[in-house]
N, CA and C of each residue as an Amber inpcrd file, in Angstrom:
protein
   645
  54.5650000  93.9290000 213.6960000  54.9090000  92.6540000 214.3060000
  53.7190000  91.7080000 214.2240000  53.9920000  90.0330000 214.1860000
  53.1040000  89.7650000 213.6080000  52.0260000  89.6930000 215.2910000
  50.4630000  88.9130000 215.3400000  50.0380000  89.1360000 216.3380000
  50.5310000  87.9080000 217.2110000  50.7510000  87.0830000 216.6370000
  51.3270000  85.8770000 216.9380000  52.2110000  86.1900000 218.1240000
  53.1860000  87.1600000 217.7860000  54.2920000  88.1040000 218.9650000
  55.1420000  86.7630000 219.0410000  55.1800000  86.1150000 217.4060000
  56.2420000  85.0540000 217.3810000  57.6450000  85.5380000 217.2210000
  58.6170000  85.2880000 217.5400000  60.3310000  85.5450000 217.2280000
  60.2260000  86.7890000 216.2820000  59.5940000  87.9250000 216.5460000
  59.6130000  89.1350000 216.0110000  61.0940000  89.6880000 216.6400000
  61.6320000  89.9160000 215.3690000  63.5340000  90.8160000 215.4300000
  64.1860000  89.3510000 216.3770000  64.1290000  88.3890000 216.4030000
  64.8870000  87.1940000 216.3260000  66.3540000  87.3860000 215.7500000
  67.3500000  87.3840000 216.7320000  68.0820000  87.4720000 216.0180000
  69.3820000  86.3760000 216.9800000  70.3170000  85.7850000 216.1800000
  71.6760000  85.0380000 216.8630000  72.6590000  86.0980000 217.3180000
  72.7170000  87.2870000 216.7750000  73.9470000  88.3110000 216.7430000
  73.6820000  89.3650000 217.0510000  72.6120000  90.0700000 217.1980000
  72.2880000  91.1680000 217.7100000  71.7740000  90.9180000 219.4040000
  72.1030000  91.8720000 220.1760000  71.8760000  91.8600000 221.6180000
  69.8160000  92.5780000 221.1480000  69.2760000  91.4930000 222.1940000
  67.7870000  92.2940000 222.6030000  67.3260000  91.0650000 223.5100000
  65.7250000  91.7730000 223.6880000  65.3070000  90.3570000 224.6320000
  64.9850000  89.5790000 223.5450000  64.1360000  88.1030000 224.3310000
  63.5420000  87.1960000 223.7580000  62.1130000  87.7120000 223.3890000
  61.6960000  87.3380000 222.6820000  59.8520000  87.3240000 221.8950000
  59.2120000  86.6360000 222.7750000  58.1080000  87.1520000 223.0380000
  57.1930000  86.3770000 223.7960000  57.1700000  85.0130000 222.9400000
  56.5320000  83.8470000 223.4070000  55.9020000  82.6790000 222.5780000
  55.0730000  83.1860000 221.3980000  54.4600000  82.2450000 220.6390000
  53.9650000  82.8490000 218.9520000  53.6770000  81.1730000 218.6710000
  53.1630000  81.3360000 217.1070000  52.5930000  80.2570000 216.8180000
  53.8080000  80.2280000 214.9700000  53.7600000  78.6750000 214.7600000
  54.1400000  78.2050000 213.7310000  53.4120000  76.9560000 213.5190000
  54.0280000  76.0310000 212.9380000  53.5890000  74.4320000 212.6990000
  53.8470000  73.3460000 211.3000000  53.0610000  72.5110000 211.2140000
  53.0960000  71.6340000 210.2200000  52.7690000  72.4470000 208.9530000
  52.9320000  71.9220000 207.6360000  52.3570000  71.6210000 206.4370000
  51.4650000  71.0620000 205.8500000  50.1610000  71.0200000 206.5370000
  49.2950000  70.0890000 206.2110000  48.4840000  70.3720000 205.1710000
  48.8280000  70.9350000 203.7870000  47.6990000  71.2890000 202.7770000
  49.1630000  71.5010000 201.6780000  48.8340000  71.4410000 200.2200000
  49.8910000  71.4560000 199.4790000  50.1650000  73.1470000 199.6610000
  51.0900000  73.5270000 199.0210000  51.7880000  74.5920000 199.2740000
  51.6940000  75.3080000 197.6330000  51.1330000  76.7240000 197.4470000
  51.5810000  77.1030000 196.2960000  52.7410000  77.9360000 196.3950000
  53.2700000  77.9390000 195.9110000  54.6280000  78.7430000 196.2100000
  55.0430000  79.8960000 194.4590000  55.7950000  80.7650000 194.9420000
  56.5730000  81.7970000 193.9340000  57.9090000  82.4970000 194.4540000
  58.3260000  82.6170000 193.6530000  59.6170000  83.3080000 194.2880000
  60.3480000  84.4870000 193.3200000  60.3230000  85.1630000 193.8850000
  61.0260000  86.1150000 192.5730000  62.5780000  86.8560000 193.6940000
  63.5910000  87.1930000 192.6130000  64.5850000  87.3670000 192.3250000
  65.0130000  88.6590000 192.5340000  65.6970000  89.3170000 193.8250000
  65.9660000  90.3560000 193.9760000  67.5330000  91.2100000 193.7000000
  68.3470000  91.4920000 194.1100000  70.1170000  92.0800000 193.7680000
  71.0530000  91.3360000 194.1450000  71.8000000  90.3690000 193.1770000
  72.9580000  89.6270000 193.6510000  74.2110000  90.5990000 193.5270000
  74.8640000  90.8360000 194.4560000  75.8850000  91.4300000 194.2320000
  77.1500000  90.8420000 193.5270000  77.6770000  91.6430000 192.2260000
  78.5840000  91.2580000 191.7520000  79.8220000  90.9080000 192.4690000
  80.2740000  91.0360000 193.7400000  81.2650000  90.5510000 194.6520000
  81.0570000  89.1780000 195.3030000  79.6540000  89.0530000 195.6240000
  79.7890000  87.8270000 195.4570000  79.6170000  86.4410000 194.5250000
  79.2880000  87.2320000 193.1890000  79.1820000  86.2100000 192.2470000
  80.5670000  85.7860000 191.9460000  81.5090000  87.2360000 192.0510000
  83.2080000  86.8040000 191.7020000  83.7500000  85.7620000 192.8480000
  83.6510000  85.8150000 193.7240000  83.8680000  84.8720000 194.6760000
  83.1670000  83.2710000 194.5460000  82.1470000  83.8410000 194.0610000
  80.9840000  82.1930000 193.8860000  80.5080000  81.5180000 192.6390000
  80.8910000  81.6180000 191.4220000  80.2720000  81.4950000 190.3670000
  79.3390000  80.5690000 190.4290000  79.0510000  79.5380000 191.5780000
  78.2380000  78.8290000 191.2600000  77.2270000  78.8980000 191.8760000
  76.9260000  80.0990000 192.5770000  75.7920000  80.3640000 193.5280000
  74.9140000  80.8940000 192.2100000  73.6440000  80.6200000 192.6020000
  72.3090000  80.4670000 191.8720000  71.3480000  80.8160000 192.5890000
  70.2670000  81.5450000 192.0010000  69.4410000  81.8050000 193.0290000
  68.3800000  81.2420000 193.0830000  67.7840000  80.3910000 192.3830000
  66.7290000  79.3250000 192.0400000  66.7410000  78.2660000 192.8980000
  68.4190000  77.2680000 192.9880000  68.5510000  76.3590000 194.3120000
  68.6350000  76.7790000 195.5070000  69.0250000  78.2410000 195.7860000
  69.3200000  79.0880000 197.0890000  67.9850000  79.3060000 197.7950000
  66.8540000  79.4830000 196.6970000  65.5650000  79.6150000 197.1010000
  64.9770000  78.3870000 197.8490000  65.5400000  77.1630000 196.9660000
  64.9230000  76.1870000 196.9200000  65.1200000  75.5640000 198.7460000
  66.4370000  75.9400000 198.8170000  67.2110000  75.8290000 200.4310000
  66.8710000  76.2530000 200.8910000  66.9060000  77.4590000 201.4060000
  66.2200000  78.9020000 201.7000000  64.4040000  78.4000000 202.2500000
  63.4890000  77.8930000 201.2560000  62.2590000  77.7270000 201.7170000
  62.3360000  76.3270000 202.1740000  63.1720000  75.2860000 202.0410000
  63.0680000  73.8800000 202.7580000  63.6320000  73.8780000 204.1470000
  64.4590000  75.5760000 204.4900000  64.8970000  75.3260000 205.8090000
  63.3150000  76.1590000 206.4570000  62.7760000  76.7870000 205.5640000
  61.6520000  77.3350000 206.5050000  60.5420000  76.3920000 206.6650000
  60.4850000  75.4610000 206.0000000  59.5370000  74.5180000 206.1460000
  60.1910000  73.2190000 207.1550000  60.8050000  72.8130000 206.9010000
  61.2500000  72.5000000 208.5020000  61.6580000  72.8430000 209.3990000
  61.4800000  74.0370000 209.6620000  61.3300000  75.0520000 210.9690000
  60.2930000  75.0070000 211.7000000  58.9660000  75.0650000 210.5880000
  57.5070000  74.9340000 210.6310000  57.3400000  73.5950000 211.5190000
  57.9590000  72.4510000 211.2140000  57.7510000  71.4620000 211.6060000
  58.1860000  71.4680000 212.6930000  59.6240000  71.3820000 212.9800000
  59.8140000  71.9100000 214.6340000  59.6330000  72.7410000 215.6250000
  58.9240000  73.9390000 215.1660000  58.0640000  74.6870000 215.7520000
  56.9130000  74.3880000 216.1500000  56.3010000  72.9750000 215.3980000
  54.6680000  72.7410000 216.1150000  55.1080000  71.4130000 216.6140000
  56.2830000  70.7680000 216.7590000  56.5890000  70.0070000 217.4850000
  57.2290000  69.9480000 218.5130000  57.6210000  71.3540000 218.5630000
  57.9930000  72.1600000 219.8380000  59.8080000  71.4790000 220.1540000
  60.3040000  70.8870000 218.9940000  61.9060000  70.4530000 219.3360000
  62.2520000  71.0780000 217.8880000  63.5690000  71.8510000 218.2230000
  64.7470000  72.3180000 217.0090000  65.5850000  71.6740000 216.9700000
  65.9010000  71.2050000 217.8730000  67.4740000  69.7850000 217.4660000
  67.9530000  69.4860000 216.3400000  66.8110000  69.3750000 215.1120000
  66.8300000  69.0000000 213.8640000  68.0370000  69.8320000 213.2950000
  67.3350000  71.3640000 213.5220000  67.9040000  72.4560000 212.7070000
  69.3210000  72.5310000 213.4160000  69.8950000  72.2810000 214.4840000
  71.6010000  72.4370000 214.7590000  72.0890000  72.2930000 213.0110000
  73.2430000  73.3080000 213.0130000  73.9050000  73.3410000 211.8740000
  73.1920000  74.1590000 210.5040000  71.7880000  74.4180000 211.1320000
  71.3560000  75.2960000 209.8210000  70.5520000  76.9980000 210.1190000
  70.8830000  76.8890000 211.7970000  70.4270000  77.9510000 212.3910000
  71.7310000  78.4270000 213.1480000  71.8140000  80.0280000 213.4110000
  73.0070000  80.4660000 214.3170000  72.6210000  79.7910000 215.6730000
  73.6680000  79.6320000 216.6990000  73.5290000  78.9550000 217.7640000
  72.4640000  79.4400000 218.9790000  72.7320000  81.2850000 219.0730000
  72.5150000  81.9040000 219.8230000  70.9560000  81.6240000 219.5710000
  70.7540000  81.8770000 218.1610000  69.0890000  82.2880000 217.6230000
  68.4480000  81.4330000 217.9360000  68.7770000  79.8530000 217.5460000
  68.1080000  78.3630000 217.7750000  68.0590000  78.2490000 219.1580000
  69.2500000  78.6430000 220.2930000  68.3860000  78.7840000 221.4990000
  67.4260000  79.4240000 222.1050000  67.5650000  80.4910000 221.8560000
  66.3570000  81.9090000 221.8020000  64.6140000  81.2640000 221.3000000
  64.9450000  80.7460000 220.2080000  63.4860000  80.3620000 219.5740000
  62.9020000  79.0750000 220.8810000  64.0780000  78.3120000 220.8710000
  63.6380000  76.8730000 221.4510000  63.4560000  77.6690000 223.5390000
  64.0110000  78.4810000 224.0470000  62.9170000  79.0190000 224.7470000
  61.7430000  79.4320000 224.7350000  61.5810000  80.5370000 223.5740000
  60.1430000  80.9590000 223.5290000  59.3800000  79.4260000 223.3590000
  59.6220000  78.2970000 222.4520000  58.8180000  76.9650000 222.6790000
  59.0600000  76.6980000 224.0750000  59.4600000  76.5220000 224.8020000
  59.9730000  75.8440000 226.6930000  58.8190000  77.2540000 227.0840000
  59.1560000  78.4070000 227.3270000  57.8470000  78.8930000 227.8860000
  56.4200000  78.9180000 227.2570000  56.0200000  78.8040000 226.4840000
  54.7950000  78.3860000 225.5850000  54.2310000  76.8460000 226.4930000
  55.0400000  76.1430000 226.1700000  54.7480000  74.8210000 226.7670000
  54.3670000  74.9030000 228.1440000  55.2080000  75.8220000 229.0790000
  54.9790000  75.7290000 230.6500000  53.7360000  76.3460000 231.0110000
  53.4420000  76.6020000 230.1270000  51.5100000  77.2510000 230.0820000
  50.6090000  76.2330000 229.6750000  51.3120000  75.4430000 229.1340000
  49.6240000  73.9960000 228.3260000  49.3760000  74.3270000 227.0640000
  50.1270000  75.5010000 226.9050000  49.3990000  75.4780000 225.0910000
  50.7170000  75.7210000 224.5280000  50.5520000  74.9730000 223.2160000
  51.6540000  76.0110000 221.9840000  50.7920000  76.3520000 220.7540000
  51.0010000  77.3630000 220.7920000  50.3740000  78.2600000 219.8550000
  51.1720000  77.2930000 218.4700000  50.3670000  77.5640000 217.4200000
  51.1410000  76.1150000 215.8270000  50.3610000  77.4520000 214.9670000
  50.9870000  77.1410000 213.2850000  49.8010000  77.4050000 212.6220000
  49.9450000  75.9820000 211.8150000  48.5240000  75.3520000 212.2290000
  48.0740000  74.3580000 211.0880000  47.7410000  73.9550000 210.0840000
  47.9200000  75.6320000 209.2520000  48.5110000  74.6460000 207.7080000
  48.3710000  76.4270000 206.8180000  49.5360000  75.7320000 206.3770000
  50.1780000  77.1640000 205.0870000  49.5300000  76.6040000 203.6690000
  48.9560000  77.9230000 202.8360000  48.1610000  77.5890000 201.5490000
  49.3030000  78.1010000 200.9490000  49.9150000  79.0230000 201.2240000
  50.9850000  79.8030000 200.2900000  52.3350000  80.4000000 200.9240000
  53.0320000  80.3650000 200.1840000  54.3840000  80.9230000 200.3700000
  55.2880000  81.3760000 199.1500000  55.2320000  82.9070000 199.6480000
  56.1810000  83.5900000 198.3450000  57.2010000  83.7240000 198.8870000
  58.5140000  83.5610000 197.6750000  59.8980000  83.9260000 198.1480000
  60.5180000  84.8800000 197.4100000  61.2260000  86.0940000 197.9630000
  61.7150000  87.3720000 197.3220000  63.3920000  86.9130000 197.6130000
  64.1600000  87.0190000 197.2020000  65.7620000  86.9780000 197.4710000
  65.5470000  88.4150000 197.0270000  65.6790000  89.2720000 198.5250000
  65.8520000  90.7680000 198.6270000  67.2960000  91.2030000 198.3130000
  68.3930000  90.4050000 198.8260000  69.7830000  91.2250000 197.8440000
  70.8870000  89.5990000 198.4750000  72.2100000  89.5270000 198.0700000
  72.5640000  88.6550000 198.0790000  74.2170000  89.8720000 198.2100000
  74.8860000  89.4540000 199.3010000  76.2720000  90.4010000 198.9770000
  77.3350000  89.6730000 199.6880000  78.5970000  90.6830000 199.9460000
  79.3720000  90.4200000 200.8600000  79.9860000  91.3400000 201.7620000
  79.6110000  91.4570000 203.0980000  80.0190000  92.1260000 203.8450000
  79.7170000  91.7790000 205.2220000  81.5380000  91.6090000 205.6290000
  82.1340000  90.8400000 206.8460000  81.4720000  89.5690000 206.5510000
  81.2040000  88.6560000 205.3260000  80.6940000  87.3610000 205.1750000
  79.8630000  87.6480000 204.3370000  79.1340000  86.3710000 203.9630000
  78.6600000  86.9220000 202.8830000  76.9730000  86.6480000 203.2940000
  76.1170000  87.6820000 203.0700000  75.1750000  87.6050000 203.3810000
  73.5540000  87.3410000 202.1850000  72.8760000  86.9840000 202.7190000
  71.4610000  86.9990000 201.9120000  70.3240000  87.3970000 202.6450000
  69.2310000  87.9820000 202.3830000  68.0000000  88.2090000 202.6780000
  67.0610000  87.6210000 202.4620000  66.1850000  87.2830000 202.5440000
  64.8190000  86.2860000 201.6060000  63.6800000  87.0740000 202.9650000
  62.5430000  87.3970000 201.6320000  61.4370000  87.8350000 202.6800000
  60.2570000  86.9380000 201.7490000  59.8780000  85.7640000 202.8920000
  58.6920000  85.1320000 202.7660000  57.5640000  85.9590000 203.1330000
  56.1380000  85.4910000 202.1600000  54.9770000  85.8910000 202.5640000
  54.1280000  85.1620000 202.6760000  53.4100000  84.1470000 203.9000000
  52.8090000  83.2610000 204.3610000  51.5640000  83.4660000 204.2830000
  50.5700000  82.2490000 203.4840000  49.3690000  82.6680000 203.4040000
  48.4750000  81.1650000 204.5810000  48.1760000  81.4150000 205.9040000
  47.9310000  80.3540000 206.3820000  47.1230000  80.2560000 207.7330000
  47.0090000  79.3250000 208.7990000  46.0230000  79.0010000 209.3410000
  46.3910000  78.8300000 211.0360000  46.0300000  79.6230000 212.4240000
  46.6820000  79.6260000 213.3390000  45.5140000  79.1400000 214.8120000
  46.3060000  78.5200000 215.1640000  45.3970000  77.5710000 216.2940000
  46.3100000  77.1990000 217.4820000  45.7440000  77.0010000 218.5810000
  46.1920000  76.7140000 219.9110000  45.9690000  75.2090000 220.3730000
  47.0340000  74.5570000 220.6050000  46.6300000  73.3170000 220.8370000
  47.2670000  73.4400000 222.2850000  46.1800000  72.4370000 222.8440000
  46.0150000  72.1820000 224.8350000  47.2320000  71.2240000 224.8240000
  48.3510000  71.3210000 225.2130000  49.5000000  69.7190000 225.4040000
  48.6830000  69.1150000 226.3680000  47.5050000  69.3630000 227.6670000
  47.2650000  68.0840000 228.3830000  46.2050000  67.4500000 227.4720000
  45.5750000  67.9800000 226.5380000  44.0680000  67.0230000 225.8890000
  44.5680000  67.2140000 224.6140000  45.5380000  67.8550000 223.7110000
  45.6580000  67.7140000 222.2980000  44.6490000  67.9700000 221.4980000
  43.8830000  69.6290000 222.4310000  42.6210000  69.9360000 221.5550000
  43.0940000  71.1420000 220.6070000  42.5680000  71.2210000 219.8350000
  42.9730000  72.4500000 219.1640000  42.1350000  73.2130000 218.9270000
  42.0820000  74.6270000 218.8510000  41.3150000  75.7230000 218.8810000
  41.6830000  76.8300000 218.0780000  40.8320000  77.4740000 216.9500000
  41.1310000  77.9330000 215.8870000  41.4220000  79.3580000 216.7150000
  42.2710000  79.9480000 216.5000000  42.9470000  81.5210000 216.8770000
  42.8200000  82.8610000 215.9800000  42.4430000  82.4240000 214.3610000
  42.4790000  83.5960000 213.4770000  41.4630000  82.6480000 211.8810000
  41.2420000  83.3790000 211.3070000  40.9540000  83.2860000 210.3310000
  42.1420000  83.1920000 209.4110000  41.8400000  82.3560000 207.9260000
  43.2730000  82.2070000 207.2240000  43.5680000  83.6260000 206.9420000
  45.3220000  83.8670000 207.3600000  45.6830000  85.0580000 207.4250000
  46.7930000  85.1150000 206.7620000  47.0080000  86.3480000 206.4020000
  48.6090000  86.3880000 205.7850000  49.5470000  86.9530000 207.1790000
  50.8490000  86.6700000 206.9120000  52.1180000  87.4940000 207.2120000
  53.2020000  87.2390000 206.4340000  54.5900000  87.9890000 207.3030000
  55.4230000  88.7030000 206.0290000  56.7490000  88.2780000 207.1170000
  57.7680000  87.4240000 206.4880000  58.9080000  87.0690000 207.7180000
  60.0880000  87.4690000 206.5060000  60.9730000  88.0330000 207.2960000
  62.6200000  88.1210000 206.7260000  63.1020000  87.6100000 207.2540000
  64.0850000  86.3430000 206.7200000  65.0050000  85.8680000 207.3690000
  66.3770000  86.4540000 206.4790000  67.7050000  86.1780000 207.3600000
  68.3940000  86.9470000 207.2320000  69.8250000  85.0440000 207.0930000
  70.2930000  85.1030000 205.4150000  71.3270000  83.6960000 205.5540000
  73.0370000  84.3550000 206.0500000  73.5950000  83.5560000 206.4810000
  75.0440000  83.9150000 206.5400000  75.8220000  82.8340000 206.4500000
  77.1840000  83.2200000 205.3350000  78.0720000  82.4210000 205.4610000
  79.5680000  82.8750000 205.2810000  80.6520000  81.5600000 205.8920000
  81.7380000  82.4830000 206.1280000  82.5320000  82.6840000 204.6080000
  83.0900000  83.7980000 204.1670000  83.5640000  84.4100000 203.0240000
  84.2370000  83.0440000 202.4800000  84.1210000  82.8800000 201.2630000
  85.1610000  81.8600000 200.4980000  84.1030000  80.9150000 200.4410000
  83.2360000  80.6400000 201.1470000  82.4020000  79.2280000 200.9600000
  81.8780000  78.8210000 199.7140000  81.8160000  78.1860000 198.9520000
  81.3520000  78.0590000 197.4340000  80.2840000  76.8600000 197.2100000
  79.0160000  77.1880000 196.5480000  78.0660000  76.7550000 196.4920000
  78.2870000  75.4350000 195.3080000  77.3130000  74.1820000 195.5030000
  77.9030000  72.9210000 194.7920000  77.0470000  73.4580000 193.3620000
  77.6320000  73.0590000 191.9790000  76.7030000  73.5430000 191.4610000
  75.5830000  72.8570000 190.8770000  74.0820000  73.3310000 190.9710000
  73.1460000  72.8010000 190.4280000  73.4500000  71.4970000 189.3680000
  72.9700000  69.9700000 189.9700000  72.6930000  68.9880000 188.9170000
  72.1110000  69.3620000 187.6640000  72.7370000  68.5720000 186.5480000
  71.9550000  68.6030000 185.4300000  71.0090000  67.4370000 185.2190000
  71.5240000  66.0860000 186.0680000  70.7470000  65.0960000 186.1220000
  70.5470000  64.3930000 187.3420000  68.8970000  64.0000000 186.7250000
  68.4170000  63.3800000 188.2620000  69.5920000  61.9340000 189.0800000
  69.8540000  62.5960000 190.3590000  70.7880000  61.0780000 190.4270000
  69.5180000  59.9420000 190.4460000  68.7130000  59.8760000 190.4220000
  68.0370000  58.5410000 190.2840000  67.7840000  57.6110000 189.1010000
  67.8270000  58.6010000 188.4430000  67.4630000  58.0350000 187.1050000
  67.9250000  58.9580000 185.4050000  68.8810000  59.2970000 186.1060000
  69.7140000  60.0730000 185.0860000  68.7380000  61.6920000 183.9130000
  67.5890000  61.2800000 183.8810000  67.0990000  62.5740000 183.1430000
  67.4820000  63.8270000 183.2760000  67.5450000  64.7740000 182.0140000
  67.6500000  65.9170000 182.6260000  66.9650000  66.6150000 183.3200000
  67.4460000  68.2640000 183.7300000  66.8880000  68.8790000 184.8160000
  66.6440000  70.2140000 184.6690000  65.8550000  70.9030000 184.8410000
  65.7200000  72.0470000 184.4870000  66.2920000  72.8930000 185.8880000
  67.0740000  74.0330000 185.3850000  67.4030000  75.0310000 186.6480000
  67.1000000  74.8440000 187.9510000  67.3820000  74.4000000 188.8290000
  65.9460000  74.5880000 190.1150000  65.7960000  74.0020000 190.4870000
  65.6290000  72.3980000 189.7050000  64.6170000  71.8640000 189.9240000
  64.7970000  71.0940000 190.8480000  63.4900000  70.9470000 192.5390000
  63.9380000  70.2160000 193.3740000  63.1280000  68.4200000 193.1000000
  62.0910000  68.4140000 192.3240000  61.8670000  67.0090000 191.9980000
  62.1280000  66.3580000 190.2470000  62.8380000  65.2690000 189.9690000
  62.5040000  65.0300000 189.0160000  61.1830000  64.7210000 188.1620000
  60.5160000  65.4440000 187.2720000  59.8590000  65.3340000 186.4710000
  59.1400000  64.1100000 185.5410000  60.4360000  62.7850000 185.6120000
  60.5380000  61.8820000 185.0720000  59.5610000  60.5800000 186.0900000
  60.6660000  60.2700000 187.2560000  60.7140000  59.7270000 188.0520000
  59.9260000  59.8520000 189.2340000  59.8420000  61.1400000 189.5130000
  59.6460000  61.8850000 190.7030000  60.5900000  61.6710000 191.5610000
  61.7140000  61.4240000 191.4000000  62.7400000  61.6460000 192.6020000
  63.2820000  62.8150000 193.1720000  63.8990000  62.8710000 194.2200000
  63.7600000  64.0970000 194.7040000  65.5070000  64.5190000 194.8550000
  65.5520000  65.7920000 194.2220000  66.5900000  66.1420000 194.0350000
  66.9570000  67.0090000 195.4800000  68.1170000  66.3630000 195.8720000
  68.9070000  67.1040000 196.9950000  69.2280000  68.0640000 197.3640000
  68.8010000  69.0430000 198.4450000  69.2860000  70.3470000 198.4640000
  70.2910000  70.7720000 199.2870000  71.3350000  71.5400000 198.6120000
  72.6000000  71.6290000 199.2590000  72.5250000  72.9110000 199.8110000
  73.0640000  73.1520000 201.2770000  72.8720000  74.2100000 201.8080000
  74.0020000  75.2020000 201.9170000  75.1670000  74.7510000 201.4550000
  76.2900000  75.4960000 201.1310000  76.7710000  76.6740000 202.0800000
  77.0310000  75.5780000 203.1570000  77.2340000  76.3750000 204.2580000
  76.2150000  77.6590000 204.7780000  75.1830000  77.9910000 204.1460000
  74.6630000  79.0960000 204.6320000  73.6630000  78.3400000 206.0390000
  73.7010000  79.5690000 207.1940000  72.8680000  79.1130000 207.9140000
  71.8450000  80.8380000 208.3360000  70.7030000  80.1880000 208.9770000
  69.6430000  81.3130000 209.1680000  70.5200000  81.9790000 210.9240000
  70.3980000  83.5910000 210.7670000  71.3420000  84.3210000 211.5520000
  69.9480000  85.2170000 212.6590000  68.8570000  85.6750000 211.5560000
  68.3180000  86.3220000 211.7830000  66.8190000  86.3080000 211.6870000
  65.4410000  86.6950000 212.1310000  64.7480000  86.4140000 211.5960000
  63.2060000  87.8820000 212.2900000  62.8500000  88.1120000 211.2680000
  61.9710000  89.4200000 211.5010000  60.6840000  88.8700000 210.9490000
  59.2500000  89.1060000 212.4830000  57.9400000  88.4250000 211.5410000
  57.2160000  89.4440000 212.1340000  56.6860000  89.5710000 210.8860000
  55.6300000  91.2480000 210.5660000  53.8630000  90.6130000 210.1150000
  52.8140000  91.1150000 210.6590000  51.5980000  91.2650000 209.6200000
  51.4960000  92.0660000 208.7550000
């Protein structure tokens, strides 16, 4: 578990307690990122032909990065509709008791983030895995003086989140061209190359159910 003792076994659907408070936060340094490609199950490709795992990633790490953000801003509101109900309340306590102490634990800035799509299937819905590995920076900020105080050295950890969606849902499929400016697009791709415009990410009904954070 990580030391943070952030939303470790977080979950919307499983009965347990809440996680003590823990630390997350902003993006403040560019991000290197990788992602590699784990077992799509052939049941749900027959159901989905247009699910991909390159834009799934791409979703997949833009909902964890604005998580980050509402986690060191201490409001989820944002995320309604992309988190299970139960889970997004669960987290947004552990922020409400964090706060009733003067501090929220943040981490102030991620150097890296790998993404694994651990298996992709269907059963009772259709499910996905993704296990991020965070390479980044954790500090305590005072809410009455807005001081901040370094907590760890840059550290790694290791989070599974867990996607769900209801059976039949079908993913939009990947643009070939930028809507801004018509160029093509390679697989994936969330910015145009050309332009720099930024290509839209569709979340295709999946929302985050579950979430496990390990050192």
């Amino acid at each position: 578990m990580s030391p943070f003792g952030r939303r470790a076994h977080a979950s919307g659907t499983a009965p347990g307690s809440t996680a003590a408070p823990g630390s997350w936060g902003t993006l403040s340094a560019p991000m290197a990122r990788s992602w590699q490609q784990g077992e799509v199950s052939p049941d749900l490709q027959a159901l989905d032909p247009g699910f991909d795992v390159v834009p799934f990633v791409a979703m997949a790490e833009a909902t964890f990065r604005d998580f980050a953000v509402g986690w060191a801003d201490g409001k989820l509101a944002a995320l309604v509709g992309r988190f299970d109900e139960e889970l997004l309340s669960k987290l947004q306590a552990q922020l409400d008791y964090a706060a009733s102490g003067g501090v929220r634990p943040r981490t102030a800035r991620i150097d890296a983030l790998a993404s694994t799509v651990i298996s992709a299937s269907v059963a009772n819905g259709e499910r996905a895995r993704v296990r991020f590995e965070v390479t980044g920076l954790s500090v305590d900020r005072c809410l009455p003086t807005g001081e901040e105080v370094p907590r760890t050295e840059l550290v790694q950890w290791v989070e599974f989140w867990t996607f769900v969606r209801p059976l039949g849902a079908v993913a939009k499929l990947a643009p070939v061209q930028c809507p801004t400016c018509n160029a093509p697009l390679p697989p994936g791709a969330g910015i145009c190359h050309y332009c720099g415009g930024r290509v839209a990410e569709d979340s295709a009904g999946w929302i985050v159910s579950h979430i496990e954070d390990y050192r």
